[in-house]
N, CA, C and O atoms as CSV, one atom per row, in Angstrom:
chain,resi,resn,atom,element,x,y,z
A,1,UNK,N,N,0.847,-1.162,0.000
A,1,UNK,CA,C,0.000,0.000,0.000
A,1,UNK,C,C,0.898,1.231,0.000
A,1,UNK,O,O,1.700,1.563,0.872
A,2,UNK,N,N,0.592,1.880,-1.213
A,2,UNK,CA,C,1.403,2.913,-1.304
A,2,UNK,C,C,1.258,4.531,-1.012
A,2,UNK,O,O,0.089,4.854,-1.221
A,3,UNK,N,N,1.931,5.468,-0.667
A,3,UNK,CA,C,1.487,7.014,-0.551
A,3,UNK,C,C,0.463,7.235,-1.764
A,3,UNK,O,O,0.506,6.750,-2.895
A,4,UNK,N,N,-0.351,7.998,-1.270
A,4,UNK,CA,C,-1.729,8.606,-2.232
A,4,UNK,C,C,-0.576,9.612,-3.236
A,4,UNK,O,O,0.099,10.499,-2.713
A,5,UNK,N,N,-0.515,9.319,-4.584
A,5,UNK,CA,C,-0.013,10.624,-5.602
A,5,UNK,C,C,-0.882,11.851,-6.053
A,5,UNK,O,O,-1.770,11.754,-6.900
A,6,UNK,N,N,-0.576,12.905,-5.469
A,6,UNK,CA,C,-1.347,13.866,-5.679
A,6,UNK,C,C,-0.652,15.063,-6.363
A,6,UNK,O,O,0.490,14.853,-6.774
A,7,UNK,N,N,-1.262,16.471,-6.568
A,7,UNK,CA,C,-1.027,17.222,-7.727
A,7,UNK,C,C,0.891,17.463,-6.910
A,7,UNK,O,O,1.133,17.094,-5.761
A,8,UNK,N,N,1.849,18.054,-7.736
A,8,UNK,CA,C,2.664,17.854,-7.677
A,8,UNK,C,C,3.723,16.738,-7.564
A,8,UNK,O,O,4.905,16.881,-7.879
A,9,UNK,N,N,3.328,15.939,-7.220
A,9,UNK,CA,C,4.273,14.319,-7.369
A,9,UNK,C,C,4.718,14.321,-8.305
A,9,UNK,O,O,4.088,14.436,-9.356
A,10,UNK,N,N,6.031,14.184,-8.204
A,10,UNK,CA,C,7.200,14.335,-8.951
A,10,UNK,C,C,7.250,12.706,-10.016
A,10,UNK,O,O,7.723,11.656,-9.583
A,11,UNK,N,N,6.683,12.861,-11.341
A,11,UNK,CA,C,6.985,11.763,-12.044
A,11,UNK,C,C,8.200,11.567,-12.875
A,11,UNK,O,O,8.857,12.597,-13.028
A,12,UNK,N,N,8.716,10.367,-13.520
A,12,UNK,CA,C,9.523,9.947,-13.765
A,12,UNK,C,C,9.757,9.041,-15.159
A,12,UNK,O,O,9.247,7.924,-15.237
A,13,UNK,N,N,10.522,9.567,-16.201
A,13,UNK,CA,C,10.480,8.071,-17.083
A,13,UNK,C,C,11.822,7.665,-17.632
A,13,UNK,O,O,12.603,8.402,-18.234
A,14,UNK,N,N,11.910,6.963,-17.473
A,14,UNK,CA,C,13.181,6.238,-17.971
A,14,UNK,C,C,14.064,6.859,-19.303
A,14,UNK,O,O,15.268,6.904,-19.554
A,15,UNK,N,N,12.768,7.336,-20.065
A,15,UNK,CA,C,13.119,7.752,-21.545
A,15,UNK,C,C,13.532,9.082,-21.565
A,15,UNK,O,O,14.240,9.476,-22.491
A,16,UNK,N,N,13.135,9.931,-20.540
A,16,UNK,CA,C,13.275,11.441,-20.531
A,16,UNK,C,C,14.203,11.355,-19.734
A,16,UNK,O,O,14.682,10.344,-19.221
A,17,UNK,N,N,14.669,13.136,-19.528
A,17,UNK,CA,C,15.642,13.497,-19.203
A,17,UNK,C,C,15.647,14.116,-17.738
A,17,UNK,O,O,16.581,14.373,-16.979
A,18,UNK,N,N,14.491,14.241,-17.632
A,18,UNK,CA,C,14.152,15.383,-16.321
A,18,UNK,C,C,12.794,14.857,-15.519
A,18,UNK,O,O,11.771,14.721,-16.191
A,19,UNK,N,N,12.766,14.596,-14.279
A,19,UNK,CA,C,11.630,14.874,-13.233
A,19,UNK,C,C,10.446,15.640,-13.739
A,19,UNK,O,O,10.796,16.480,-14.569
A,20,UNK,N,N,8.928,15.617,-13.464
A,20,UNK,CA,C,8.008,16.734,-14.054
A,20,UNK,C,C,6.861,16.440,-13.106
A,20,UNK,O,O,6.420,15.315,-12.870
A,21,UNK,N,N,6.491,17.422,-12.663
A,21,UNK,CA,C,4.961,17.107,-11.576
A,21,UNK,C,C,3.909,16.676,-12.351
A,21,UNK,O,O,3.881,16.865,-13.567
A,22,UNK,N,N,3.052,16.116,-11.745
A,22,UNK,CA,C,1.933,15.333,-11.960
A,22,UNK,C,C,1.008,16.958,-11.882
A,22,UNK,O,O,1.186,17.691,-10.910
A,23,UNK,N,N,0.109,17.332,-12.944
A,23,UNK,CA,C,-0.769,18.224,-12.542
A,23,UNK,C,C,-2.397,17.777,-12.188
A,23,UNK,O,O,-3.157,17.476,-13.108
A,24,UNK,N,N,-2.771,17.770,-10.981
A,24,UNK,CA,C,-3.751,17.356,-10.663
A,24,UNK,C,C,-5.041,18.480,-10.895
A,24,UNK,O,O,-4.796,19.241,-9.959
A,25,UNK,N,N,-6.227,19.032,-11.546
A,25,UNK,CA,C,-6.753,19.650,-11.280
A,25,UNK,C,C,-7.878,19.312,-9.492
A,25,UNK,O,O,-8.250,18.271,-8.951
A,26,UNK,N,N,-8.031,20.628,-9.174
A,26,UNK,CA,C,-9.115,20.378,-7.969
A,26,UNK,C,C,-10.440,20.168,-8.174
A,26,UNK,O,O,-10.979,20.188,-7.067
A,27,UNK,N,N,-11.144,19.998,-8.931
A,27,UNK,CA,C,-12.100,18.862,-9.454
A,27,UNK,C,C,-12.509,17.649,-9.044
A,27,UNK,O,O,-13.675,17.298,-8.867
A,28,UNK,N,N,-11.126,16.749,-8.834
A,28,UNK,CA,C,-11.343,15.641,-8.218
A,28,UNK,C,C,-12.096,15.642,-7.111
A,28,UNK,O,O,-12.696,14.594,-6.869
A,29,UNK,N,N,-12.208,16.442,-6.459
A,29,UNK,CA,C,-13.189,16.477,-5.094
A,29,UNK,C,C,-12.428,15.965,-3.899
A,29,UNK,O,O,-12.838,16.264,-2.777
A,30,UNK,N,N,-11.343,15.213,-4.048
A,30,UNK,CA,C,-10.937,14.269,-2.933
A,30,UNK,C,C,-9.236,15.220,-3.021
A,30,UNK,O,O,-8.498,15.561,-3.946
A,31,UNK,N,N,-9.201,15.368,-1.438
A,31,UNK,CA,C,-7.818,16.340,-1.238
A,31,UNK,C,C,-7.424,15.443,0.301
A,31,UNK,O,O,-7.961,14.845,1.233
A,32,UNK,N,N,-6.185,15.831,-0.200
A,32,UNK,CA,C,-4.931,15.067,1.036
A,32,UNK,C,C,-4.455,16.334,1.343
A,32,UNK,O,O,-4.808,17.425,0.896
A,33,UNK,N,N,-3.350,15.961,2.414
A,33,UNK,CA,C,-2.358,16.589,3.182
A,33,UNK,C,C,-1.973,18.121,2.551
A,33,UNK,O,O,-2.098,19.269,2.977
A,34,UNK,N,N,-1.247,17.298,0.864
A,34,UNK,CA,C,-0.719,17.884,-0.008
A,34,UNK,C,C,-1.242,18.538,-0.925
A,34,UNK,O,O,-0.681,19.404,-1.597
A,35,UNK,N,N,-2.736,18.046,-1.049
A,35,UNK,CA,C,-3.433,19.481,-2.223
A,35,UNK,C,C,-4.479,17.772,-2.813
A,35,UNK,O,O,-4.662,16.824,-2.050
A,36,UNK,N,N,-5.024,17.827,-4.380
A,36,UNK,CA,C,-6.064,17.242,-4.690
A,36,UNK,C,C,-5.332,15.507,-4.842
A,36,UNK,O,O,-4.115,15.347,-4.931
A,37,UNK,N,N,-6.230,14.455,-4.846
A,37,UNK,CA,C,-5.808,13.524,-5.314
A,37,UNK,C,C,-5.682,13.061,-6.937
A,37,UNK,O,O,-6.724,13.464,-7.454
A,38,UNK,N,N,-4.724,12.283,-8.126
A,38,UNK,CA,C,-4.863,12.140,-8.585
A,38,UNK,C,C,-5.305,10.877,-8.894
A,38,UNK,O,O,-4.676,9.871,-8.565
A,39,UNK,N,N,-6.293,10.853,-9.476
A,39,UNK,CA,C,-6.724,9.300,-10.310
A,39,UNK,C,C,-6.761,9.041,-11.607
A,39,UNK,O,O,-6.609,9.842,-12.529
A,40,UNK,N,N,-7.033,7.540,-11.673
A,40,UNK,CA,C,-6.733,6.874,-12.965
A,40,UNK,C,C,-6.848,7.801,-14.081
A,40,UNK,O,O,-5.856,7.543,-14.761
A,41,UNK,N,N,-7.661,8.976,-14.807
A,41,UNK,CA,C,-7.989,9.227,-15.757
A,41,UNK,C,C,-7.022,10.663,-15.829
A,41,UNK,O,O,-6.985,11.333,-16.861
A,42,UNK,N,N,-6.131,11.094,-14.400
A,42,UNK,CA,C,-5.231,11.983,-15.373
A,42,UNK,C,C,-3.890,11.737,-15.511
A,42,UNK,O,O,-2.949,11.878,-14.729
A,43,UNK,N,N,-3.985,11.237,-16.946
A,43,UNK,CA,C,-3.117,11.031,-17.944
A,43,UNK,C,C,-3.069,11.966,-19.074
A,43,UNK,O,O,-2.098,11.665,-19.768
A,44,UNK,N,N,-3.633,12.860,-19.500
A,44,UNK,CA,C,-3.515,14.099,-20.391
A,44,UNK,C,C,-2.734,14.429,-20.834
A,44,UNK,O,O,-2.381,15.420,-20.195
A,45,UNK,N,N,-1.883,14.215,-21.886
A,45,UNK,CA,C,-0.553,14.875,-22.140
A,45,UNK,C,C,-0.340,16.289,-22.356
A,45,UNK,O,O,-1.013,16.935,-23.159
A,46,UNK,N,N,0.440,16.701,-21.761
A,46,UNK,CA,C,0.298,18.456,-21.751
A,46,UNK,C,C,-0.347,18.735,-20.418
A,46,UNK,O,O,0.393,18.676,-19.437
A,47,UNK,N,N,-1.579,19.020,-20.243
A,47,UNK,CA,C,-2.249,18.784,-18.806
A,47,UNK,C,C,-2.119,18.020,-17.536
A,47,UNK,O,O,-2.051,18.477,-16.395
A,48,UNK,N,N,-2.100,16.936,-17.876
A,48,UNK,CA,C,-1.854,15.949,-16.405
A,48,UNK,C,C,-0.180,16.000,-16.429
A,48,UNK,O,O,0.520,16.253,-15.448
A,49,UNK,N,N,0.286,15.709,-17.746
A,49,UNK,CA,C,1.442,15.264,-17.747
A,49,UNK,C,C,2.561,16.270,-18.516
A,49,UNK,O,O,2.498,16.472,-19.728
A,50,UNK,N,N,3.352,16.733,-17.854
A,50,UNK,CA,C,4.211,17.811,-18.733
A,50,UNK,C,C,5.821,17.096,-19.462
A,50,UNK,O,O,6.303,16.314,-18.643
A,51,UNK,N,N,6.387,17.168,-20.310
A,51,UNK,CA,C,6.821,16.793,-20.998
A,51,UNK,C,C,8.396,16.570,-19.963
A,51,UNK,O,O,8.930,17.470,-19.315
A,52,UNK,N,N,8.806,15.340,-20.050
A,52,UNK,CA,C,9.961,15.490,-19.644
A,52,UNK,C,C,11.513,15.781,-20.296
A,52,UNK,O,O,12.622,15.247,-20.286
A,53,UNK,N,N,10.947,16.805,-20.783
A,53,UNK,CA,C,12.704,17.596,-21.162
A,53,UNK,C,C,12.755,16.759,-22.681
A,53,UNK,O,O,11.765,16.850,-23.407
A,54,UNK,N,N,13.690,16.120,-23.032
A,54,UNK,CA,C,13.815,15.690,-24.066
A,54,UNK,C,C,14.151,13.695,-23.873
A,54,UNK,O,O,14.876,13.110,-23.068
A,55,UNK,N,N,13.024,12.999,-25.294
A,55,UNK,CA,C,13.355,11.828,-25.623
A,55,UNK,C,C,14.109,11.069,-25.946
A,55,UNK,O,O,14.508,11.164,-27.107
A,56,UNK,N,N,14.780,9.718,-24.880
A,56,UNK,CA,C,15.585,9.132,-25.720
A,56,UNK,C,C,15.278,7.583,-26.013
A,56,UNK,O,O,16.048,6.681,-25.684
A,57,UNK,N,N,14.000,7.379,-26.704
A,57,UNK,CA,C,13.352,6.792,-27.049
A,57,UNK,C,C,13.454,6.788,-28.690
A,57,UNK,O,O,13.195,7.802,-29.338
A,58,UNK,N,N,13.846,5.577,-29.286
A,58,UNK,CA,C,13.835,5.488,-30.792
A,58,UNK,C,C,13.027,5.273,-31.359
A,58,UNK,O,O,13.117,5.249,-32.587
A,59,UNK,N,N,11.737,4.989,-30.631
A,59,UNK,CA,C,10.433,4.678,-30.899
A,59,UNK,C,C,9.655,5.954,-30.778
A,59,UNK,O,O,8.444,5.740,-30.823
A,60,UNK,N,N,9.972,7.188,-30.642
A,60,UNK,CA,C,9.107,8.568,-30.780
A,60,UNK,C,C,9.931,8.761,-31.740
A,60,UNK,O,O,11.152,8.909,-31.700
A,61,UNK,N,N,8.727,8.749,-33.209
A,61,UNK,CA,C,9.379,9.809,-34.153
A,61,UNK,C,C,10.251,10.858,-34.275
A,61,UNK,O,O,10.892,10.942,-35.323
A,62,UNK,N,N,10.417,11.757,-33.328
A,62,UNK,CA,C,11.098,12.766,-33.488
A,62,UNK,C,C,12.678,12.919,-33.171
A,62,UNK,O,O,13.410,13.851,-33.501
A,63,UNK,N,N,13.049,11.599,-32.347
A,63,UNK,CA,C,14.150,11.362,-31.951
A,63,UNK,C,C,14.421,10.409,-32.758
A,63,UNK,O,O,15.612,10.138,-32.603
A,64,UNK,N,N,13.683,9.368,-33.996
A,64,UNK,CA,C,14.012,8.672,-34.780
A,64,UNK,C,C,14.920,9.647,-35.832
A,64,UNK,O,O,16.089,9.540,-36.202
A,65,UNK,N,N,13.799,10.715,-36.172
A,65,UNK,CA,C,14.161,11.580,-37.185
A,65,UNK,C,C,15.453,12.322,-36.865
A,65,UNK,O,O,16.404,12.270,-37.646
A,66,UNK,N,N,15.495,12.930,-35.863
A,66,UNK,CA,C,16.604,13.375,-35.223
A,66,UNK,C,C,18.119,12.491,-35.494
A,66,UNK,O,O,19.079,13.090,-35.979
A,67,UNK,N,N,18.206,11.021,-35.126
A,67,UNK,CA,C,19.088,10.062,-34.786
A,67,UNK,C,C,19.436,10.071,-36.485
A,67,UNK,O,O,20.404,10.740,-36.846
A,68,UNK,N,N,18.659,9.343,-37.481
A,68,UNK,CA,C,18.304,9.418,-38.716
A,68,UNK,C,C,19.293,10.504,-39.572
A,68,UNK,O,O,20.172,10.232,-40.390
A,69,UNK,N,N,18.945,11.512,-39.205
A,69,UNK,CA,C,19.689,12.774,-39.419
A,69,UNK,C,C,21.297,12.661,-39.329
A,69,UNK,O,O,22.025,12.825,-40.308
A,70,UNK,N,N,21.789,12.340,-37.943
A,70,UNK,CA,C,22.944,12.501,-37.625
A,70,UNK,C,C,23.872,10.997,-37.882
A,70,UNK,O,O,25.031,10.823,-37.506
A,71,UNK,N,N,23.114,10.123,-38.531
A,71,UNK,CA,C,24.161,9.088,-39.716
A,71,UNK,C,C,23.877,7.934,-38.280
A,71,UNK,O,O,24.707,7.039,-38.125
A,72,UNK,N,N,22.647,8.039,-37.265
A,72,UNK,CA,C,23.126,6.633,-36.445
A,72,UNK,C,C,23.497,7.328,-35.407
A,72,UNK,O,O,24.117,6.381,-34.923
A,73,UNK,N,N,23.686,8.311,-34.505
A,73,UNK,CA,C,23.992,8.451,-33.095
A,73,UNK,C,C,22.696,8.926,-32.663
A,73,UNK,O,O,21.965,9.693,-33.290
A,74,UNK,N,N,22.512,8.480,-31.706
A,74,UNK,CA,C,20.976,9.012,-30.688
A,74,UNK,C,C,21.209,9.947,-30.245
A,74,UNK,O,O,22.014,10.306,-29.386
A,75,UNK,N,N,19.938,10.782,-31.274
A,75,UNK,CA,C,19.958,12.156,-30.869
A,75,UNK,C,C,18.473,12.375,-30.069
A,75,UNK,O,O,17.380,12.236,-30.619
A,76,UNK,N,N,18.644,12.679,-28.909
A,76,UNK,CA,C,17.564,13.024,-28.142
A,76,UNK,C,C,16.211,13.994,-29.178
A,76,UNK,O,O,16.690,14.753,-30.020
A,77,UNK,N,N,15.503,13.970,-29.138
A,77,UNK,CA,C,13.813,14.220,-29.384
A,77,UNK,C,C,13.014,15.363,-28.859
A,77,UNK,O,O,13.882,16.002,-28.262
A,78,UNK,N,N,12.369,15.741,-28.774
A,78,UNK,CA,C,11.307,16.625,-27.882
A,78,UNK,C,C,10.939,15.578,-27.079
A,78,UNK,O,O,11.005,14.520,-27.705
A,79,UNK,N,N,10.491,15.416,-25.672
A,79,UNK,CA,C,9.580,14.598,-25.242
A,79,UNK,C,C,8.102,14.961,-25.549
A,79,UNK,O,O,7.702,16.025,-25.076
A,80,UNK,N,N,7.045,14.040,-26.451
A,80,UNK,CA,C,5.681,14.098,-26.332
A,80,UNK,C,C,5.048,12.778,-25.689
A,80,UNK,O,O,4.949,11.642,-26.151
A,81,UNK,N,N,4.543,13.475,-24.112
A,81,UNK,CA,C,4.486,12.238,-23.241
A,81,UNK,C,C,2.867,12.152,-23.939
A,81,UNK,O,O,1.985,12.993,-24.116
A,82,UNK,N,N,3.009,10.486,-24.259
A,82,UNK,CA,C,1.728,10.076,-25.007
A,82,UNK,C,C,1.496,8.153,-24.213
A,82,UNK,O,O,2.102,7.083,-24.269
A,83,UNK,N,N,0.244,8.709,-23.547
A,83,UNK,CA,C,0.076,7.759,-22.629
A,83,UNK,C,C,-0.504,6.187,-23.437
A,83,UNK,O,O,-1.016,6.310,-24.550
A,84,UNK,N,N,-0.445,5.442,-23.112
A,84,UNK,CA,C,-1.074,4.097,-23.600
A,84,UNK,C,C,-1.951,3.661,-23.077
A,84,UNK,O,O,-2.121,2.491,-23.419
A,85,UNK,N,N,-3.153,4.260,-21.871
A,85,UNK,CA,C,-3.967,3.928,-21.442
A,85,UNK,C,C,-4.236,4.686,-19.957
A,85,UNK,O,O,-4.507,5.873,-20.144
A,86,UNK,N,N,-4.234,4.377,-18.788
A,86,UNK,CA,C,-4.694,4.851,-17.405
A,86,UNK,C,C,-3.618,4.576,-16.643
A,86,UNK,O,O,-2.886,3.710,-17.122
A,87,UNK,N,N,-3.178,5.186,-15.270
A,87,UNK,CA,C,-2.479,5.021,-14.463
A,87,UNK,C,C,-3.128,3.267,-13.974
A,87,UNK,O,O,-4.318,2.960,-13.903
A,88,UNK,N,N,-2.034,2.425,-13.720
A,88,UNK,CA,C,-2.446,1.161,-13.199
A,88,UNK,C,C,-1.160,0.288,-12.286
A,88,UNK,O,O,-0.137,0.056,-12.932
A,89,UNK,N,N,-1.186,0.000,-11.401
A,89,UNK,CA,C,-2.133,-0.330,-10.583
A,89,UNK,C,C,-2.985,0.735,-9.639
A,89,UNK,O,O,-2.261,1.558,-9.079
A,90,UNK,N,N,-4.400,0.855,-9.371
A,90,UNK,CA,C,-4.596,2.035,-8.764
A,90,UNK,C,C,-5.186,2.080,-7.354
A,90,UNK,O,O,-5.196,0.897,-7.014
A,91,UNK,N,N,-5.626,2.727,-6.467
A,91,UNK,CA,C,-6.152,2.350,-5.231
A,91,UNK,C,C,-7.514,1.858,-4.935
A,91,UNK,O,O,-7.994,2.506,-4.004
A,92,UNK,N,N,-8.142,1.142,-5.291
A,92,UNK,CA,C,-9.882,1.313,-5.048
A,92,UNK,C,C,-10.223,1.421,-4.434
A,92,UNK,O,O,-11.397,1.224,-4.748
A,93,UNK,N,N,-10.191,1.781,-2.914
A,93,UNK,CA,C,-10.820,1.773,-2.212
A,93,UNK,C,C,-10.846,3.512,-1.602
A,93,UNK,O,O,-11.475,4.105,-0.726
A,94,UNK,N,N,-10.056,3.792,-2.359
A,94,UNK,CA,C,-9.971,5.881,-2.475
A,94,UNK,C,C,-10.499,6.235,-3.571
A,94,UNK,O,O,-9.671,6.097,-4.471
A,95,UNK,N,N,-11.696,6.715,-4.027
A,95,UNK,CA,C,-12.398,6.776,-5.045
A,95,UNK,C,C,-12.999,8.174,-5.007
A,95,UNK,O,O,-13.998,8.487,-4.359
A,96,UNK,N,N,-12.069,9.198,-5.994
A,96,UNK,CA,C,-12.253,10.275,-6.519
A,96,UNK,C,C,-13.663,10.542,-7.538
A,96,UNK,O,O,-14.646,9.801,-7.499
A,97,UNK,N,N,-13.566,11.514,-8.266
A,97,UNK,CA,C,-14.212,12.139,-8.821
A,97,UNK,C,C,-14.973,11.157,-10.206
A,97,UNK,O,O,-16.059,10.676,-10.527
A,98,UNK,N,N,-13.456,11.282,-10.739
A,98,UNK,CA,C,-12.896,10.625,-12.411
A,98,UNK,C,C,-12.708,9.311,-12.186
A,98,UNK,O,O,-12.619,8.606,-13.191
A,99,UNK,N,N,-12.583,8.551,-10.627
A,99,UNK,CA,C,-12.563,7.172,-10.328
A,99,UNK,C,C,-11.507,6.574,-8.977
A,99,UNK,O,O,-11.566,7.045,-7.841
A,100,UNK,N,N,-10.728,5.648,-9.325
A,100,UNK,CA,C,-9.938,5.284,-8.131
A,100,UNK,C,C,-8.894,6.506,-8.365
A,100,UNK,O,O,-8.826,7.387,-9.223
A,101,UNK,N,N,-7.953,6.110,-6.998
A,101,UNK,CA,C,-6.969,7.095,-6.884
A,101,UNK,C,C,-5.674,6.713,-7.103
A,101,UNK,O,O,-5.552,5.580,-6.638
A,102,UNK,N,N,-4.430,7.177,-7.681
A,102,UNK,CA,C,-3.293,7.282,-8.105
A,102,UNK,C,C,-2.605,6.752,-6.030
A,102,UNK,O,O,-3.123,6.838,-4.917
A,103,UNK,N,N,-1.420,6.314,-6.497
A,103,UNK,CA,C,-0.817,5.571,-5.158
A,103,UNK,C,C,0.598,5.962,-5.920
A,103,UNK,O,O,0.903,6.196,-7.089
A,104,UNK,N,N,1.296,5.913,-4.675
A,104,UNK,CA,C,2.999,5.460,-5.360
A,104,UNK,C,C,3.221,4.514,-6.096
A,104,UNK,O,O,4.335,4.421,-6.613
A,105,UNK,N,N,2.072,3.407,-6.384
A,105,UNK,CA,C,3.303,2.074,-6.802
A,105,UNK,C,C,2.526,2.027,-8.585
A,105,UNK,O,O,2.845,1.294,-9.522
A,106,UNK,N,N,1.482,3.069,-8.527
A,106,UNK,CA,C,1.105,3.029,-10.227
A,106,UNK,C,C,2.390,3.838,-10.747
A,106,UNK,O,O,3.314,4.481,-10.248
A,107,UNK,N,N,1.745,3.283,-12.600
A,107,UNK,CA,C,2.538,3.268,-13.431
A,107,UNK,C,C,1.819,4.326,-14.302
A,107,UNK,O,O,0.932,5.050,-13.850
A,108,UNK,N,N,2.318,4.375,-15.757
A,108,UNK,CA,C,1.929,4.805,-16.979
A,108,UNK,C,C,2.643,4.181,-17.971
A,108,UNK,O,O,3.816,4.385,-18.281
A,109,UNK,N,N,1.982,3.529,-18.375
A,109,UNK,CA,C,2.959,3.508,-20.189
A,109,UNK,C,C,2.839,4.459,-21.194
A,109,UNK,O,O,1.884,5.195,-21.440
A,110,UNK,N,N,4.352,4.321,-21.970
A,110,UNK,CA,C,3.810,5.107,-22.679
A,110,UNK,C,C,4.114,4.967,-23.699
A,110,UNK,O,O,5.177,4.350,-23.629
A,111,UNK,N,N,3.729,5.244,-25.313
A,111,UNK,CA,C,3.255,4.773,-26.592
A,111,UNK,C,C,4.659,4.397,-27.231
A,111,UNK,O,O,4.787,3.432,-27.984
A,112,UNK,N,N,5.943,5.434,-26.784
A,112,UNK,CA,C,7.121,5.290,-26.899
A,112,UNK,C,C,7.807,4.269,-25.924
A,112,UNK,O,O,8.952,4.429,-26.346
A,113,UNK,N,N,7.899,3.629,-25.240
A,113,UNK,CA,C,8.473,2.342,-25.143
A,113,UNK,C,C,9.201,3.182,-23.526
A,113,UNK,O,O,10.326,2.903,-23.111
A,114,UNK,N,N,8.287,4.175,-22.854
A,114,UNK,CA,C,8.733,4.218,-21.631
A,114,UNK,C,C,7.289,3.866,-20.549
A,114,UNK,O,O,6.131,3.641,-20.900
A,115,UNK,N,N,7.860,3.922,-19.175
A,115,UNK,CA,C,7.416,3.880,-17.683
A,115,UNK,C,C,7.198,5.239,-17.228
A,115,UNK,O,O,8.163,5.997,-17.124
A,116,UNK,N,N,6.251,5.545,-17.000
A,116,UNK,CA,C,5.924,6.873,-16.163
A,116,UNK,C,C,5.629,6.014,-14.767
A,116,UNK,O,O,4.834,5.142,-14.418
A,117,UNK,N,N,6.600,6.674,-14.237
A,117,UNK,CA,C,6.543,6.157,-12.793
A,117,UNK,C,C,6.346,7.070,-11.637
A,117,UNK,O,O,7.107,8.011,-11.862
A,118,UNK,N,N,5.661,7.310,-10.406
A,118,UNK,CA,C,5.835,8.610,-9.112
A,118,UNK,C,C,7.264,8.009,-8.706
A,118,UNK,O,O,7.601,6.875,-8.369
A,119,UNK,N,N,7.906,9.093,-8.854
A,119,UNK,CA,C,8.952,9.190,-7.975
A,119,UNK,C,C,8.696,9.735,-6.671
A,119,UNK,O,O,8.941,9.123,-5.631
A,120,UNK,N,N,8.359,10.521,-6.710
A,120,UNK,CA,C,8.048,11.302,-5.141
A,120,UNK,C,C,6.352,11.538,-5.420
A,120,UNK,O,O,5.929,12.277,-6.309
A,121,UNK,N,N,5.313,10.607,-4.294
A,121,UNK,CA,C,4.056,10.742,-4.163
A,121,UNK,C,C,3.551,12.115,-4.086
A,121,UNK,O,O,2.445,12.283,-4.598
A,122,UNK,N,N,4.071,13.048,-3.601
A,122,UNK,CA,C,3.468,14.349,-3.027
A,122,UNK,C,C,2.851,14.624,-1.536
A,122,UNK,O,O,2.731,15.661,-0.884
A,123,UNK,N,N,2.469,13.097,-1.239
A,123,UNK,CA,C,1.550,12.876,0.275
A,123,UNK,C,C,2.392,12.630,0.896
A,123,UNK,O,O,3.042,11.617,0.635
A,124,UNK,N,N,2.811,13.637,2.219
A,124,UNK,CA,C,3.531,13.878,3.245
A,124,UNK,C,C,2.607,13.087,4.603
A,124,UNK,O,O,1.406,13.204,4.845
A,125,UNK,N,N,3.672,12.254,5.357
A,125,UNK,CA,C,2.781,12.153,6.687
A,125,UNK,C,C,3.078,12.996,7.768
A,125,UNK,O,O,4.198,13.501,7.849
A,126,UNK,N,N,2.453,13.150,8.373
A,126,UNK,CA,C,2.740,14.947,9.162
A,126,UNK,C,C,1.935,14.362,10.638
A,126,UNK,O,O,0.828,13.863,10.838
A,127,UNK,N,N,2.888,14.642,11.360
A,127,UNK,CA,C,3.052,13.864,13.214
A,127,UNK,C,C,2.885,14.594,13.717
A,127,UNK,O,O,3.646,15.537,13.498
A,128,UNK,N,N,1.924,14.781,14.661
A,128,UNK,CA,C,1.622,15.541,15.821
A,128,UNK,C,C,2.013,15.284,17.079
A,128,UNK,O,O,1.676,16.034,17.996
């Protein structure tokens, strides 16, 4: 059972270059510690998900074209984070707006041959 991922949680992909927060809108209805919860359905590219810096994925066109270009050395891409479906595995039994709720231990795939992963949940536990 993992920390609830909420707006800011720092995601992660193997293929990119850079860390990028999770943008949660407050919509969801359901808020933690740290601000709204995210669930299964934000995956949005651009919106939920901001681009991590640049691709090094040979499977996104643009770093094909790029690589292509330079005779065979991998040349990094734009990142266009393009999801393959819903955050999964997700929490059910925390059930937002748009549906279950985002945890540390979900994923994302993505169309280019990476892992969107939470690196850092966003949900702080805070001791009194």
């Amino acid at each position: 059972m993992g920390m609830g991922g909420c707006c800011n949680a720092l995601l992660q992909c193997p293929m990119g270059a850079a860390p990028t927060p999770l943008i949660v809108l407050p919509s969801c209805m359901v808020m933690n510690t740290s601000g709204p919860m995210g669930s299964m359905s934000d995956c949005v590219p651009f919106l939920n998900i901001i681009p991590f810096g640049v691709c090094m994925s040979i499977a996104n066109p643009a770093t094909a074209a790029l690589t292509a270009a330079a005779l065979g050395i991998l040349t990094p891409g734009p990142c266009i984070p393009t999801p393959a479906g819903v955050w999964t595995p997700m929490k059910p039994t925390v059930m937002t707006k748009s549906g279950p709720a985002v945890n540390s231990d979900s994923m994302l795939i993505c169309a280019y041959g990476g892992v969107i992963k939470i690196a850092f949940p966003g949900q702080v536990t805070i001791l009194i």
